[in-house]
C-alpha positions as CSV (number, residue, x, y, z in Angstrom):
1,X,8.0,5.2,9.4
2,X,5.7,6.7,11.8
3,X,6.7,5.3,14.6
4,X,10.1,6.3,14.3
5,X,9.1,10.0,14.2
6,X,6.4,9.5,16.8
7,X,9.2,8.2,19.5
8,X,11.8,11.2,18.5
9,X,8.8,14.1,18.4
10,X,7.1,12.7,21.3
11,X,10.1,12.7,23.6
12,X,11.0,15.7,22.1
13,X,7.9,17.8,23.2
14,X,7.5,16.6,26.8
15,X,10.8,19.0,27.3
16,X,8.1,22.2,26.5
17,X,10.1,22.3,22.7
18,X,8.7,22.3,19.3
19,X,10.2,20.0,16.7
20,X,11.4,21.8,13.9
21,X,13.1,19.1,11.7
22,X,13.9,15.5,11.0
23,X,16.2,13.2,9.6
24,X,16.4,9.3,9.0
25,X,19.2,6.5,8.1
26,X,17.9,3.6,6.1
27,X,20.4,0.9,5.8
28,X,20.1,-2.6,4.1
29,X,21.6,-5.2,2.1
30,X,20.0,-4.7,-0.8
31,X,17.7,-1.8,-1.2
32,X,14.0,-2.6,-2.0
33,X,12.5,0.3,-3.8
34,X,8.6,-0.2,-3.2
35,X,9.9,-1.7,1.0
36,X,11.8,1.7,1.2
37,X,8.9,4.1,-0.5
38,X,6.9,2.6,2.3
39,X,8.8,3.5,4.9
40,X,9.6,6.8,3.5
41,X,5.7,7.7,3.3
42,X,5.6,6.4,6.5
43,X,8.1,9.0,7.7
44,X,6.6,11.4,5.5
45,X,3.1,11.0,7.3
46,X,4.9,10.9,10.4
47,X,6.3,14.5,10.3
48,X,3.3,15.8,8.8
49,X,1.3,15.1,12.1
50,X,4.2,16.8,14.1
51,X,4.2,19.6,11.9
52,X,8.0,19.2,11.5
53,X,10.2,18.9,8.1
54,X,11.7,16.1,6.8
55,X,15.1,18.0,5.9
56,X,16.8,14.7,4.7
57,X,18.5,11.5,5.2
58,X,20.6,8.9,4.1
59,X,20.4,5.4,2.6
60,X,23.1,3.0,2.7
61,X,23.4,-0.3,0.7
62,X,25.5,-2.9,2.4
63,X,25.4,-6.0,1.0
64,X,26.4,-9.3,3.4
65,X,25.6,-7.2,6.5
66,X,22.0,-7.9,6.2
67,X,19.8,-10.7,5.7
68,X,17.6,-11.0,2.2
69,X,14.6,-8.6,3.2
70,X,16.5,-7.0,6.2
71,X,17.1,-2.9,6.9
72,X,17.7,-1.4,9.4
73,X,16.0,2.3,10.2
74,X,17.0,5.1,12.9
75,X,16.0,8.9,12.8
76,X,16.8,11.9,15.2
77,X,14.6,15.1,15.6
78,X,15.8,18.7,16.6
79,X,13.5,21.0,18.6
80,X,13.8,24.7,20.0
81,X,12.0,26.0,23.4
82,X,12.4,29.0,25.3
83,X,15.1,28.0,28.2
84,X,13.0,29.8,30.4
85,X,9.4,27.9,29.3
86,X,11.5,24.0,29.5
87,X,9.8,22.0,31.4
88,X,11.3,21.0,34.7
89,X,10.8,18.2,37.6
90,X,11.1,21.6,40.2
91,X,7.6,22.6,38.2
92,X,5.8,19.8,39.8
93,X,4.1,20.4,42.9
94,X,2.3,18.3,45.8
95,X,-1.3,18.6,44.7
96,X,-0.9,18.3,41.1
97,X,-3.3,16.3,39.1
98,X,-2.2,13.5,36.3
99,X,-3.7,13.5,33.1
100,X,-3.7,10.5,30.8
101,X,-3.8,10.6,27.0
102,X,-5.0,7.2,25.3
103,X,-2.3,5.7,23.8
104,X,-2.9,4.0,19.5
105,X,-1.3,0.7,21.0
106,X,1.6,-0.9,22.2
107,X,3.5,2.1,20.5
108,X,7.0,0.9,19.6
109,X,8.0,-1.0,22.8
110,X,7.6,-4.4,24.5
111,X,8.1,-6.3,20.9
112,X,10.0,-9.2,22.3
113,X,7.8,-10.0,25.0
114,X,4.5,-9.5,22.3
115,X,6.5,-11.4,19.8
116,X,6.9,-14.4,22.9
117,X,3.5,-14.2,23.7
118,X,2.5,-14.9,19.9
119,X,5.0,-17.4,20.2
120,X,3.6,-19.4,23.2
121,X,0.4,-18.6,22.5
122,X,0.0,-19.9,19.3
123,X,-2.1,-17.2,18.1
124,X,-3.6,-16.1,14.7
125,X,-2.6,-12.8,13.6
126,X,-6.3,-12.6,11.8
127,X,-7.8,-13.6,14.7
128,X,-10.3,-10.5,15.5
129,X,-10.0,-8.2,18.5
130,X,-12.9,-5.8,19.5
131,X,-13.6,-4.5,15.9
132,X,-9.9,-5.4,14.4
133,X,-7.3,-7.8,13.8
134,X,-5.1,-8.9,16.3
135,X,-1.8,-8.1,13.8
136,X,-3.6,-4.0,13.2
137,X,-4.1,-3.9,17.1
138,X,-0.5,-5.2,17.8
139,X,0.7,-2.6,14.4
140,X,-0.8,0.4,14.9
141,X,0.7,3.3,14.2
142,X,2.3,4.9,17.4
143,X,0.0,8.6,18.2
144,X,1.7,11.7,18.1
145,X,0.6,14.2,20.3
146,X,3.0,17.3,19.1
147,X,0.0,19.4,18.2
148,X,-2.2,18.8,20.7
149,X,0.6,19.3,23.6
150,X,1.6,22.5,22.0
151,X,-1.7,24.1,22.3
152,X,-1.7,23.2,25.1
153,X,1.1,24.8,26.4
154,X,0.0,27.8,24.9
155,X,-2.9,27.6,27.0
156,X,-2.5,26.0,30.2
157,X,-0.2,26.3,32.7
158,X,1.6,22.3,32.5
159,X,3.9,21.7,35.1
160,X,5.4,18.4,33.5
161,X,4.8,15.8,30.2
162,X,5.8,12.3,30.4
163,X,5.8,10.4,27.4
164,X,5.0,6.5,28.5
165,X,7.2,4.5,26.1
166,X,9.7,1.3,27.4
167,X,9.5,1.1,31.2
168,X,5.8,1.7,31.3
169,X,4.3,4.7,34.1
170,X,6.4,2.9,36.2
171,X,9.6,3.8,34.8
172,X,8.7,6.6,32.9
173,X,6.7,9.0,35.3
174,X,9.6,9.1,38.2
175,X,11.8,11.0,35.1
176,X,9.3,14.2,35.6
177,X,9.3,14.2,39.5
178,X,11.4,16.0,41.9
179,X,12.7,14.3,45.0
180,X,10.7,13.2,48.1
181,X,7.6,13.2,45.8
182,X,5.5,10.3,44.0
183,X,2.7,9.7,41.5
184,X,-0.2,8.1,43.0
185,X,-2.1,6.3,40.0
186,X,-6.1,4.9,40.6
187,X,-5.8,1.6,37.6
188,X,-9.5,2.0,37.7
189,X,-9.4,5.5,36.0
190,X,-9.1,3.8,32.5
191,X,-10.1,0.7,31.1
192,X,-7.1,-1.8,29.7
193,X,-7.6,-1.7,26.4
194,X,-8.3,-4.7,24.1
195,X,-5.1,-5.5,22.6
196,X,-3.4,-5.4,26.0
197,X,-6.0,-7.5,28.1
198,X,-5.5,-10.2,25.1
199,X,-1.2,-9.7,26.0
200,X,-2.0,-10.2,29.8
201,X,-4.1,-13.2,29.6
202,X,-2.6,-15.1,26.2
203,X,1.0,-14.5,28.0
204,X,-0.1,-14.7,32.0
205,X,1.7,-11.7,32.1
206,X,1.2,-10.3,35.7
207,X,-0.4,-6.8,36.3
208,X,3.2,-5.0,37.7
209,X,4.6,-6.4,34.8
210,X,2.3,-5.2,32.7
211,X,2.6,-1.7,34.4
212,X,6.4,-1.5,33.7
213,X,7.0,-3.0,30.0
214,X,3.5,-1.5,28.1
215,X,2.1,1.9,28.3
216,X,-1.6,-0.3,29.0
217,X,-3.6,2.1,27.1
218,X,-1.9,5.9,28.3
219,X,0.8,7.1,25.9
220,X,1.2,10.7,27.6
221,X,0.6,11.8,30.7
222,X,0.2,15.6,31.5
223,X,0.7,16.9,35.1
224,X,-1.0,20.7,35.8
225,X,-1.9,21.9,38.9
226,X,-6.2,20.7,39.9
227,X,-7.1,24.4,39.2
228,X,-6.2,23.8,35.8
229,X,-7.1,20.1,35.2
230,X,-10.7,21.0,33.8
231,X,-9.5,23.6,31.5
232,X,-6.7,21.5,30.4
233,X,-9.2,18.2,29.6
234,X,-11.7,20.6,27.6
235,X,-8.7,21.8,25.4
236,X,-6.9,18.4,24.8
237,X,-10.7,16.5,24.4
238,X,-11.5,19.3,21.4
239,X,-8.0,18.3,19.9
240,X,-9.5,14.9,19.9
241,X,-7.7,13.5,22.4
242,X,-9.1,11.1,24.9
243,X,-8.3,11.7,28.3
244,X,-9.0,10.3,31.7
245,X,-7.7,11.9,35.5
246,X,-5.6,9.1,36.6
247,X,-4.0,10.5,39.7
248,X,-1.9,13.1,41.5
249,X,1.1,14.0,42.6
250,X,1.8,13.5,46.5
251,X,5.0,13.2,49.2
252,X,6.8,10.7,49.7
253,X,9.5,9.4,52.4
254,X,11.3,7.4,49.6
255,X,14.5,9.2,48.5
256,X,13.8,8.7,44.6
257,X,10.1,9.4,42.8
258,X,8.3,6.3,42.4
259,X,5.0,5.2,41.2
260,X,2.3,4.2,43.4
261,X,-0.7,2.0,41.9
262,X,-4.4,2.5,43.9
Protein backbone atom coordinates (compact mmCIF):
# COMPACT_ATOMS: atom_id res chain seq x y z
CA UNK A 1 0.00 0.00 0.00
CA UNK A 2 2.75 2.27 0.41
CA UNK A 3 4.34 1.85 -2.42
CA UNK A 4 1.54 2.69 -4.49
CA UNK A 5 1.17 6.08 -2.83
CA UNK A 6 4.96 6.66 -2.66
CA UNK A 7 5.23 6.28 -6.80
CA UNK A 8 1.96 8.67 -7.30
CA UNK A 9 3.11 11.39 -4.45
CA UNK A 10 6.62 11.15 -5.39
CA UNK A 11 6.11 11.89 -9.03
CA UNK A 12 3.71 14.20 -8.08
CA UNK A 13 6.01 16.63 -6.04
CA UNK A 14 9.01 16.75 -8.38
CA UNK A 15 6.47 19.04 -10.57
CA UNK A 16 6.97 21.84 -7.32
CA UNK A 17 3.01 20.62 -6.33
CA UNK A 18 1.62 19.40 -3.15
CA UNK A 19 -0.47 16.31 -3.02
CA UNK A 20 -3.74 16.99 -1.72
CA UNK A 21 -5.63 13.72 -2.06
CA UNK A 22 -5.71 10.08 -3.06
CA UNK A 23 -7.66 7.37 -4.28
CA UNK A 24 -7.19 3.45 -4.93
CA UNK A 25 -8.89 0.56 -7.00
CA UNK A 26 -8.64 -2.86 -5.37
CA UNK A 27 -9.80 -5.57 -7.65
CA UNK A 28 -9.82 -9.42 -7.11
CA UNK A 29 -11.52 -12.62 -7.46
CA UNK A 30 -12.56 -13.11 -4.34
CA UNK A 31 -12.00 -10.51 -1.79
CA UNK A 32 -9.78 -11.47 1.24
CA UNK A 33 -10.74 -9.33 4.19
CA UNK A 34 -7.51 -9.48 6.45
CA UNK A 35 -5.17 -9.50 2.55
CA UNK A 36 -7.27 -6.25 1.77
CA UNK A 37 -7.06 -4.55 5.48
CA UNK A 38 -3.34 -4.93 4.78
CA UNK A 39 -3.12 -3.20 1.93
CA UNK A 40 -5.54 -0.57 2.97
CA UNK A 41 -3.25 0.20 6.21
CA UNK A 42 -0.62 0.15 3.91
CA UNK A 43 -2.27 2.93 1.87
CA UNK A 44 -3.34 4.47 4.96
CA UNK A 45 0.40 4.76 6.22
CA UNK A 46 1.31 5.74 2.90
CA UNK A 47 -0.71 9.09 2.69
CA UNK A 48 -0.01 9.84 6.21
CA UNK A 49 3.80 10.33 5.29
CA UNK A 50 2.67 12.51 2.32
CA UNK A 51 0.46 14.46 4.38
CA UNK A 52 -2.34 13.80 1.73
CA UNK A 53 -6.09 12.35 2.31
CA UNK A 54 -7.27 9.21 1.46
CA UNK A 55 -10.66 10.55 0.03
CA UNK A 56 -11.74 7.10 -1.23
CA UNK A 57 -11.74 4.19 -3.52
CA UNK A 58 -13.27 1.37 -4.92
CA UNK A 59 -13.13 -2.48 -4.56
CA UNK A 60 -14.38 -4.78 -7.13
CA UNK A 61 -15.02 -8.56 -6.74
CA UNK A 62 -14.61 -10.43 -9.96
CA UNK A 63 -14.70 -13.86 -9.72
CA UNK A 64 -12.82 -16.05 -12.70
CA UNK A 65 -10.74 -13.01 -13.67
CA UNK A 66 -8.28 -13.73 -11.05
CA UNK A 67 -6.41 -16.48 -9.77
CA UNK A 68 -7.15 -17.95 -6.02
CA UNK A 69 -5.11 -15.25 -3.86
CA UNK A 70 -4.75 -12.79 -6.84
CA UNK A 71 -5.84 -8.67 -6.84
CA UNK A 72 -4.88 -6.44 -8.55
CA UNK A 73 -4.19 -2.66 -7.05
CA UNK A 74 -3.85 0.92 -8.82
CA UNK A 75 -4.18 4.47 -7.21
CA UNK A 76 -3.89 8.14 -8.67
CA UNK A 77 -3.00 11.27 -6.60
CA UNK A 78 -4.07 14.99 -7.35
CA UNK A 79 -1.79 17.83 -6.42
CA UNK A 80 -2.02 21.78 -6.67
CA UNK A 81 1.14 24.27 -7.28
CA UNK A 82 1.42 27.70 -8.17
CA UNK A 83 1.76 27.69 -12.22
CA UNK A 84 4.21 30.25 -11.76
CA UNK A 85 6.36 28.17 -8.84
CA UNK A 86 6.21 24.48 -11.36
CA UNK A 87 9.11 23.29 -11.84
CA UNK A 88 10.59 23.48 -15.31
CA UNK A 89 13.67 21.93 -17.48
CA UNK A 90 14.29 26.01 -18.51
CA UNK A 91 15.15 26.31 -14.49
CA UNK A 92 18.12 24.31 -14.82
CA UNK A 93 21.27 25.93 -15.49
CA UNK A 94 25.04 25.00 -16.53
CA UNK A 95 26.69 25.00 -13.21
CA UNK A 96 24.06 23.45 -11.13
CA UNK A 97 24.90 20.92 -8.55
CA UNK A 98 23.00 17.31 -8.22
CA UNK A 99 21.81 16.21 -5.06
CA UNK A 100 21.10 12.63 -4.23
CA UNK A 101 18.58 11.39 -1.69
CA UNK A 102 19.10 7.67 -0.43
CA UNK A 103 16.67 5.72 -1.76
CA UNK A 104 14.60 2.57 1.11
CA UNK A 105 15.42 -0.02 -1.77
CA UNK A 106 14.65 -1.13 -5.03
CA UNK A 107 11.48 1.01 -4.65
CA UNK A 108 8.76 -0.50 -6.86
CA UNK A 109 10.70 -1.12 -10.06
CA UNK A 110 13.04 -3.78 -11.72
CA UNK A 111 10.77 -6.81 -10.20
CA UNK A 112 11.18 -9.05 -13.05
CA UNK A 113 14.68 -8.80 -13.42
CA UNK A 114 15.06 -9.24 -9.18
CA UNK A 115 12.51 -11.95 -9.39
CA UNK A 116 15.08 -13.66 -12.43
CA UNK A 117 17.90 -13.17 -10.40
CA UNK A 118 16.24 -15.04 -7.36
CA UNK A 119 15.36 -17.40 -9.88
CA UNK A 120 18.84 -18.22 -11.31
CA UNK A 121 20.41 -17.65 -8.31
CA UNK A 122 18.86 -19.97 -6.32
CA UNK A 123 18.74 -17.75 -3.30
CA UNK A 124 17.22 -17.88 0.22
CA UNK A 125 14.92 -15.22 0.96
CA UNK A 126 16.18 -15.55 4.81
CA UNK A 127 19.47 -15.44 3.82
CA UNK A 128 20.86 -12.22 5.73
CA UNK A 129 22.10 -8.99 4.18
CA UNK A 130 24.06 -6.42 6.14
CA UNK A 131 21.79 -6.37 9.25
CA UNK A 132 18.50 -7.86 7.40
CA UNK A 133 16.96 -10.32 5.35
CA UNK A 134 17.38 -10.57 1.91
CA UNK A 135 13.24 -10.75 1.30
CA UNK A 136 13.00 -7.08 3.84
CA UNK A 137 15.90 -5.64 1.76
CA UNK A 138 14.28 -6.64 -1.64
CA UNK A 139 10.46 -5.43 0.26
CA UNK A 140 11.05 -2.45 1.67
CA UNK A 141 8.74 0.04 1.76
CA UNK A 142 9.40 2.61 -1.08
CA UNK A 143 10.55 6.44 0.84
CA UNK A 144 8.51 9.21 0.37
CA UNK A 145 10.01 12.33 0.31
CA UNK A 146 6.80 14.81 0.04
CA UNK A 147 7.68 16.49 3.26
CA UNK A 148 10.99 16.83 3.07
CA UNK A 149 10.93 18.30 -0.66
CA UNK A 150 8.27 20.77 0.30
CA UNK A 151 10.32 22.42 2.96
CA UNK A 152 12.43 22.51 0.90
CA UNK A 153 11.00 24.37 -1.63
CA UNK A 154 9.97 26.70 0.83
CA UNK A 155 13.38 27.38 1.49
CA UNK A 156 15.74 26.92 -1.19
CA UNK A 157 15.78 28.02 -4.44
CA UNK A 158 15.43 24.20 -6.50
CA UNK A 159 15.77 24.48 -10.04
CA UNK A 160 14.52 20.83 -10.82
CA UNK A 161 13.49 17.19 -8.80
CA UNK A 162 13.81 14.02 -10.47
CA UNK A 163 12.26 11.18 -8.96
CA UNK A 164 14.65 7.89 -9.94
CA UNK A 165 12.01 5.11 -10.41
CA UNK A 166 12.04 2.52 -13.83
CA UNK A 167 14.73 3.66 -16.17
CA UNK A 168 17.25 4.34 -13.47
CA UNK A 169 19.38 8.23 -13.46
CA UNK A 170 19.84 7.22 -16.75
CA UNK A 171 16.48 7.46 -17.96
CA UNK A 172 15.03 9.50 -15.46
CA UNK A 173 17.36 12.55 -15.03
CA UNK A 174 17.35 13.68 -18.98
CA UNK A 175 13.17 14.29 -18.11
CA UNK A 176 14.43 17.50 -15.91
CA UNK A 177 17.05 18.88 -18.48
CA UNK A 178 16.81 21.37 -21.14
CA UNK A 179 18.41 20.85 -24.50
CA UNK A 180 22.16 20.89 -25.30
CA UNK A 181 22.72 20.14 -21.56
CA UNK A 182 23.71 16.80 -19.54
CA UNK A 183 24.11 15.43 -16.02
CA UNK A 184 27.57 14.52 -15.25
CA UNK A 185 27.31 11.87 -12.35
CA UNK A 186 30.85 10.83 -10.08
CA UNK A 187 29.49 6.67 -9.15
CA UNK A 188 32.00 7.17 -6.37
CA UNK A 189 29.84 9.90 -4.60
CA UNK A 190 27.72 7.12 -2.93
CA UNK A 191 28.26 3.68 -1.96
CA UNK A 192 25.97 0.79 -3.76
CA UNK A 193 24.09 -0.28 -1.26
CA UNK A 194 23.76 -3.81 0.11
CA UNK A 195 20.74 -5.21 -1.49
CA UNK A 196 21.89 -3.89 -4.86
CA UNK A 197 25.58 -5.15 -4.85
CA UNK A 198 24.00 -8.67 -3.88
CA UNK A 199 21.52 -8.02 -7.49
CA UNK A 200 24.76 -7.12 -9.42
CA UNK A 201 26.86 -9.98 -8.49
CA UNK A 202 24.05 -12.96 -7.81
CA UNK A 203 22.60 -11.87 -11.42
CA UNK A 204 26.09 -10.62 -13.26
CA UNK A 205 24.20 -7.78 -13.96
CA UNK A 206 26.59 -5.21 -15.62
CA UNK A 207 27.14 -1.69 -14.05
CA UNK A 208 25.15 0.33 -17.13
CA UNK A 209 22.63 -2.02 -16.61
CA UNK A 210 22.40 -1.53 -13.35
CA UNK A 211 22.40 2.27 -13.88
CA UNK A 212 19.32 2.22 -16.12
CA UNK A 213 16.80 -0.52 -14.44
CA UNK A 214 17.55 0.31 -10.37
CA UNK A 215 17.71 3.59 -8.68
CA UNK A 216 21.27 1.81 -6.97
CA UNK A 217 20.75 3.44 -3.74
CA UNK A 218 19.35 7.40 -4.95
CA UNK A 219 15.60 7.70 -5.05
CA UNK A 220 15.49 11.64 -5.60
CA UNK A 221 17.70 13.77 -7.00
CA UNK A 222 17.51 17.58 -6.31
CA UNK A 223 19.25 20.04 -8.74
CA UNK A 224 19.83 23.84 -7.13
CA UNK A 225 22.26 26.06 -8.19
CA UNK A 226 26.20 25.42 -5.99
CA UNK A 227 25.39 28.62 -4.07
CA UNK A 228 22.62 26.90 -2.58
CA UNK A 229 23.84 23.27 -2.38
CA UNK A 230 25.14 23.67 1.26
CA UNK A 231 22.04 25.27 2.55
CA UNK A 232 19.92 22.82 0.72
CA UNK A 233 22.01 19.51 2.32
CA UNK A 234 21.72 21.14 5.99
CA UNK A 235 17.82 21.47 5.46
CA UNK A 236 17.14 18.03 3.77
CA UNK A 237 19.93 16.21 6.43
CA UNK A 238 17.78 17.77 9.56
CA UNK A 239 14.57 16.29 7.77
CA UNK A 240 16.50 13.12 8.13
CA UNK A 241 17.36 12.64 4.84
CA UNK A 242 20.66 11.23 3.71
CA UNK A 243 22.19 12.96 1.03
CA UNK A 244 25.40 12.83 -0.99
CA UNK A 245 26.64 15.70 -4.04
CA UNK A 246 26.73 13.42 -6.91
CA UNK A 247 27.30 15.75 -9.77
CA UNK A 248 26.41 18.74 -11.90
CA UNK A 249 24.85 19.92 -14.63
CA UNK A 250 27.13 20.81 -17.69
CA UNK A 251 26.90 21.38 -21.87
CA UNK A 252 26.59 19.16 -24.08
CA UNK A 253 26.85 18.85 -28.06
CA UNK A 254 24.30 16.01 -28.05
CA UNK A 255 20.83 17.22 -29.20
CA UNK A 256 18.93 15.37 -26.30
CA UNK A 257 20.02 15.53 -22.26
CA UNK A 258 21.85 12.54 -21.38
CA UNK A 259 23.56 11.09 -18.46
CA UNK A 260 27.16 10.99 -18.16
CA UNK A 261 28.78 8.50 -15.51
CA UNK A 262 32.53 9.68 -14.00
Amino acid sequence: GIDLVAMCVNDIVVAGAEPLFFLDYYATGRLDVDTATDVIRGIARGCELAGCALTGGETAEMPGMYAEGDYDLAGFAVGIAEKSRLLQPDNVQVGDLLLGLASSGPHSNGYSLIRKVLEVSGASLDQTLGDTTLAEALLAPTRIYVKSLLALLAQVDVHALAHITGGGLTENLPRVLPEHSCARIDRSAWTLPPVFDWLQHSGRIAEQEMLRTFNCGIGMVVCVPAAAADQATQVLTALGETVYRIGEIATCDCATPCVRYT
